[in-house]
Every structure is written in C-alpha cells, then in structure tokens.
N, C-alpha and C positions, 0 to 999 in steps of 0.2 A: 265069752263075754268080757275076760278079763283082758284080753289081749284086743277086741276092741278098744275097748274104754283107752287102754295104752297107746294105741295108733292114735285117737283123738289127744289125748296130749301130747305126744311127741310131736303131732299135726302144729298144735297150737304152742309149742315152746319154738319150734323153729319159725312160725310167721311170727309171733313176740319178735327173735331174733332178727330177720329180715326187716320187720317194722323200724324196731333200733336203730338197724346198723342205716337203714333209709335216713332217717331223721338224722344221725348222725353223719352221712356223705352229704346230704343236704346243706347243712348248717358250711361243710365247709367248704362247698360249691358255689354256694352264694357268697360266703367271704371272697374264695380267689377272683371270681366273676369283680366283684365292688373292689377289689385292690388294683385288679385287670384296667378297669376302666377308669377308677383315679389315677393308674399311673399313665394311660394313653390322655387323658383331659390333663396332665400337666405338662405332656410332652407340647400337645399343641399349645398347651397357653405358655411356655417357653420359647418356641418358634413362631408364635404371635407377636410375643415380647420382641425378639430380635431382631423381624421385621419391621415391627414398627421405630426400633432405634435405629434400622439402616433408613426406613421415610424420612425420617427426622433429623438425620445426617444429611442426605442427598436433598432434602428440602432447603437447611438452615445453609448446605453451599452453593444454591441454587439462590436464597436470598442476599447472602452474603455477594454471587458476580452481580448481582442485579443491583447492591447499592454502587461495588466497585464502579460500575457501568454508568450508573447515574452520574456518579461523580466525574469520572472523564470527561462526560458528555455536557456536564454542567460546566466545567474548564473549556472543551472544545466552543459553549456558546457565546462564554467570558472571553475566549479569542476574538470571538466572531464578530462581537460588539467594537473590539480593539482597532479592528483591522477596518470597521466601518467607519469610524470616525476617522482613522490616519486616512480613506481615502477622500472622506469630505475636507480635510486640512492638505491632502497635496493635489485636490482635483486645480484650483484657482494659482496656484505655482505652477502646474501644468500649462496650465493654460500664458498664463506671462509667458512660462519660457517659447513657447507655442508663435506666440505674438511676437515676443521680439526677437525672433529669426525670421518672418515674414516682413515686421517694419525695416529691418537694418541691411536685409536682403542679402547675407552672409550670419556666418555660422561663427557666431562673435562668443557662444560658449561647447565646451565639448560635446557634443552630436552624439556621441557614444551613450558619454553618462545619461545622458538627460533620454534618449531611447530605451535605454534599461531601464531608469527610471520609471519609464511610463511601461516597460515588459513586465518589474516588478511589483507594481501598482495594479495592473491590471490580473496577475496570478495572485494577488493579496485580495483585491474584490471579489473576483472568483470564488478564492475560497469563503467570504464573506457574503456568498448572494443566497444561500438558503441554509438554515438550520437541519441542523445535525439530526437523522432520524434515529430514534434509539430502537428498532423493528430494525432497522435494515443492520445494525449495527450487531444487534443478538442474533443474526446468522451466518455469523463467523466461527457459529462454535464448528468444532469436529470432535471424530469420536475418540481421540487420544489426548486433543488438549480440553481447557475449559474456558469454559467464556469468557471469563476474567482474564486469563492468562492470552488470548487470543486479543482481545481488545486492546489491552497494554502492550500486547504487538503494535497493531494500529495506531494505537494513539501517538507512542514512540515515532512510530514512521512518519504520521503528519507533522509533530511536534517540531520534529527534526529539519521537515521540509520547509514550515515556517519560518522557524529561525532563519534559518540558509537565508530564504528570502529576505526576511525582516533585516538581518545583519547586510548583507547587500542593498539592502534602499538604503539604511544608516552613510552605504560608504559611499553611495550614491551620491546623496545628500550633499554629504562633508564634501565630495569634489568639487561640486557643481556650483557650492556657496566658492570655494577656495578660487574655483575657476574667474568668478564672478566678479570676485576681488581682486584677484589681477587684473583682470581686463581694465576693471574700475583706477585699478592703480596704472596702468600703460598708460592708458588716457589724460590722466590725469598727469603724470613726469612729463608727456612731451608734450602738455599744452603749459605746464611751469616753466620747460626748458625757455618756452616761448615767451616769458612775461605771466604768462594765463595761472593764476592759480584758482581754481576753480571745486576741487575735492574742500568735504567738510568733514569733521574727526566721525562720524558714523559709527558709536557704539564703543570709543578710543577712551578711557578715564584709568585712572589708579585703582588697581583692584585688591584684594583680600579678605580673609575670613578664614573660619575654618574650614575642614577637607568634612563634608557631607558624600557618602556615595549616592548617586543617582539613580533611580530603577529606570526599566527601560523605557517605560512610557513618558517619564522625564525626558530621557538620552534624547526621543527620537523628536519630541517637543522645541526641545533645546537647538537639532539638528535642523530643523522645519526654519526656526524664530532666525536661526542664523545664515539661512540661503535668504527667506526673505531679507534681511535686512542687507544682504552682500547684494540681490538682486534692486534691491531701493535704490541702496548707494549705487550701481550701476549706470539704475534709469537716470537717476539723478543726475550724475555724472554725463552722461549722453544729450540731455537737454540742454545742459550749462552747455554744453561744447558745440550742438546744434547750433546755438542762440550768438557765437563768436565768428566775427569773419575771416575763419580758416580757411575758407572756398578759394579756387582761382576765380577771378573772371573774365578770365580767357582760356580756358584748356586749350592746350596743345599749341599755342604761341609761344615765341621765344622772347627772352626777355633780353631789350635794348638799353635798359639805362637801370641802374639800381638808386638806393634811397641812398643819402646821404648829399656830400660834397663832390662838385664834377665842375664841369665845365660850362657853361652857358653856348648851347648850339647855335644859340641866334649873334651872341654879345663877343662871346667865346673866354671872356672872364669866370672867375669861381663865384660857383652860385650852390647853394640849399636847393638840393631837388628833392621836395617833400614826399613825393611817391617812388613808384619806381614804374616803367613801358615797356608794355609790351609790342612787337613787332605786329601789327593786327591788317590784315586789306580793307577797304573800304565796305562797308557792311558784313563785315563779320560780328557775331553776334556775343555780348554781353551782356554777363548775368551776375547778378545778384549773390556777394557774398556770402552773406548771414539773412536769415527773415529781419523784418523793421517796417519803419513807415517814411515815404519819400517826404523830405522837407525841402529839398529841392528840385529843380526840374527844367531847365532852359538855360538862355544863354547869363553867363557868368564871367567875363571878360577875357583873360589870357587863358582860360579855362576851357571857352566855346561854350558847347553845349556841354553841358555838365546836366550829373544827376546825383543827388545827396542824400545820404539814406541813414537815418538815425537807429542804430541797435540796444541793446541790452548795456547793465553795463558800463554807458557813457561813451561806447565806442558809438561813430560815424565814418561812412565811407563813401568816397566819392571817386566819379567814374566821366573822365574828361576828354574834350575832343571827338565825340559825337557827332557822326552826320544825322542820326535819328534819332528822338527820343522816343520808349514808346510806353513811357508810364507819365503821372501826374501829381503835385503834392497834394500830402492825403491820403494816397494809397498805399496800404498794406500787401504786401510781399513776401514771399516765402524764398527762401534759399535758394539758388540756382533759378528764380524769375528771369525772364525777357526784359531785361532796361533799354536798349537800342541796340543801337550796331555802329562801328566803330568807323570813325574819319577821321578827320586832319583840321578843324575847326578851332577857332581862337589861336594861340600863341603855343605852332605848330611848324617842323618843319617836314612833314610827310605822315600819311594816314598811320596811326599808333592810338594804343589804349593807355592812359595816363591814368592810374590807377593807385589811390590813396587811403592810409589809413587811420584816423584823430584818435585819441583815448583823452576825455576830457579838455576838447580842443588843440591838445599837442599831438601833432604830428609825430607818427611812429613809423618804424619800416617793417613794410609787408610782408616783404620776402619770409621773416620768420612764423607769420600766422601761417602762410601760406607752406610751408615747410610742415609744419606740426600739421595740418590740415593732412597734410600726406601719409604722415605717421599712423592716424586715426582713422581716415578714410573705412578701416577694413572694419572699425568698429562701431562706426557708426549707419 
C-alpha cells in the first residue's frame, strides 16, 4: 500500500515537473517566435524604406529631364517664332531682287549671294514650318544615357545648325546691300562723268553716340533696313538714269560729224554744229533716246522733218532730216520708241541722222550721254 501511495506521488511530482518546465519552454517560444517576427517586419519595412527612396530618386530625375526638356523646347519655339518673322521681312527683298533681274535683263547684283540667300531663307522656314514635338523628342533616350543629356545633344546640334545658317544670311545680307551700292555708285560716277549728277546722299549724315552692343535680332534688322535702303538707292538710281537720253538713236551707225565747231559742208566756213551725224541709209530706223512726250513733229526748216521730244529734267532732243515721221505731238514715248527713219530732208548733204541734245535750251554734245549710256547699259 505504501509503495503505491509512493508510485502516485512520484507519478504527480514529475507531471508538476513536466507541467513547469511546459509553461516555462512556452513563455520563451513565444518570445523568440515575437522577436523572430519583429525582427523580419523591420527587415522589410527597411527594404520598403529603400525602395521607395530609389522611386523617389528615379522619379524626381525623371521630373527634373522632363522640365530640362521643356525648356529646350520652349527656346527651340522662341526660335521658331524668330525665324518666322525674319522670313516675312526678306520674303518682299526677295522678291525685288527677283524682279529686278527679270526688269534689267542682266544680273546687275551677285547671283550667288542672292541664290544663297533664298537656300538660306528657305532652310530657316523649313525649320520654322512646324512646332517642335516634345513626344517625339522624349525618345531619344537610351539605356546608358538620359533624356536630358540626350536632348542637349539635340538641341546643341540644331542650335549649332541655326546659327551657321543665321550667320550666313547676315553675310548674305551685308553682300548683297554692299553689292547694291556699288552698282548704285557705277551708275551714278559715269553718268557725273557725263554732266548727269543724278545720285542723292541716301542715308549719308554725321554720325555718333555711344558704343551700345547689339543682339542678334537687332544685327539682322539693321542688315535687312540696310540692303533695303542700298536696294532703294539702286532703283532710284536706275530710274533717274532710264529717264536721261543716254540711248543711241542709231545703233550701229558710224558717226560723221561731231558736236562742236567744224566746217560748214554746204558754205564750207566755220560753223556751230549743235548735234553731232550719224552716217544712216535712207529709212533706217530711229529711236527715241529717253521716254518723254513729242512737242514736235514735222517739217522745221534746215532741219527737214525733225521730231522734238521733251525729257525729265529740262533736257530735249531732237532728231533731223527724216524721210518719215512716225509719231505726233502729244504723244508719249518710251525709250528706244519708232520716231521715223532716216533721210536727207532740209539742209542736208546726203541721207544722215542729225541728232541733238538741249539741257535747258542750251545745246550740249551728245556724244558723252551717249558714252555714259554705254557704261550703264549692263545695269540697266
């Protein structure tokens, strides 16, 4: 009995024990388990952390090419605007120079410049005919560079192309006025040479001030106002000199008697021979100096048939010894017109063109309009 009763406790001291030592591995099973898992929930919210500081990187330089971008692109439309108005301001220069190589029917300024001119005008509108896409522009990135740095490639490269262009119309420009003014100034010497002064000071005054630099859209303003006004002075120039009877009115006749003092062919005394003759066959055809309007027209005494044509001026020219007239007074006339054709009428000793020219009723000699006429020819 006694040795049951013992087996029962010793039964129930080692479950006591067991019981214990349970509760006791417990307690610190679920500790390491709660340590286990705070320490794996801070690993990921550390690696949550991190990642989300690389989104936030590769975001903010993701925003960062994207204002880069804009901004280039807002400069590239700032061009674009530039280059549209420079081609509304040299479309109508264009066009002049255009026109007066088809009026003067020679190439009276450099051909060259003024063809560049319109190559470089026309790769400036080009690049101004549509806006810049910022889509097509954001794929240019690659996987080693970045979009910002890829773009200011771009940009570089057009920038660069512009200019080139842009400086080349400038030098364009500047020829083409400089061209301009010579020609203007040719014209103008050897129709002085001749008596004719005809040029006006065109933009010529005492200058000064202070030194301001100019930006470009200045320069290229300045280079525009200045072929225009070379191309004024020009036309200017051109019409004065159209409006002069520098013309022959006989091409390719020789000439038999010059202006001055000679001989009387009929008397054989010394005489004032107001014009100067041409050797001419009997209806060969004469024309008309300068434009004007005929004040005269019929027979005129030692003269014959004469025809008298009033110019610009103050100048008059007249045109003697006519078998034919074939204009009327009254009638306005262009340059190189049909006046008749050439005889031996009035106080003549054989068919010739007697051919004169007044400056305020005084008798001048022709030979030199006629001279300078030859000078100009090419430029007019």
């Amino acid at each position: 009995m006694a040795a049951l009763i013992g087996c029962a406790v010793a039964t129930l001291a080692v479950g006591y024990l067991l019981a214990t030592t349970y509760l006791v591995l417990r307690d610190d099973l679920i500790g390491a388990s709660v340590a286990r898992q705070a320490r794996m929930q801070q690993a990921y919210e550390d690696r949550i952390a991190a990642l989300r500081t690389q989104v936030d990187r590769i975001t903010s330089r993701q925003l960062l090419d994207q204002q880069l971008m804009e901004t280039k692109v807002a400069e590239l439309l700032k061009r674009q605007t530039e280059l549209s108005e420079r081609q509304g301001q040299l479309g109508p220069i264009l066009e002049r120079l255009g026109d007066a190589d088809k009026e003067s029917g020679s190439e009276t300024l450099d051909k060259k410049a003024s063809l560049d001119l319109r190559q470089s005008t026309s790769q400036l509108a080009s690049a101004a005919s549509g806006p810049v896409q910022i889509a097509a522009l954001w794929k240019t990135r690659t996987a080693s560079v970045s979009q910002a740095d890829e773009a200011d490639k771009m940009f570089l490269a057009i920038n660069k192309s512009l200019r080139t262009i842009e400086q080349d119309q400038l030098n364009k420009l500047a020829l083409l006025a400089e061209d301009a003014s010579e020609t203007a100034g040719a014209i103008s010497e050897a129709l002085a040479a001749a008596g004719l002064k005809i040029d006006v000071d065109y933009g010529k005054s005492d200058l000064g001030g202070p030194l301001v630099v100019a930006d470009k859209k200045q320069i290229f303003n300045t280079r525009v106002r200045e072929l225009d006004l070379a191309l004024r002075r020009l036309d200017d120039v051109k019409d004065r000199a159209r409006n002069l009877p520098i013309a022959n009115p006989a091409p390719g006749q020789p000439i038999t008697s010059s202006f001055g003092l000679r001989r009387d062919p009929l008397l054989g005394t010394a005489a004032l021979h107001s014009g100067m003759d041409f050797r001419a066959k009997v209806g060969t055809p004469v024309r008309a100096t300068a434009p004007g309007t005929v004040i005269a027209a019929g027979w005129a005494g030692g003269y014959g048939r004469m025809v008298e044509i009033a110019h610009e001026g103050g100048f008059t020219t007249r045109y003697a010894h006519l078998s034919r007239i074939g204009v009327k007074v009254g009638d306005t006339i262009e340059r190189g017109a049909l006046l008749g054709k050439a005889g031996s009428t009035g106080r003549s000793t054989g068919p010739h063109l007697h051919y004169e020219v007044r400056r305020n009723g005084q008798a001048v000699d022709p030979l030199r309009f006629i001279k300078a006429g030859k000078q100009v020819a090419a430029f007019l």
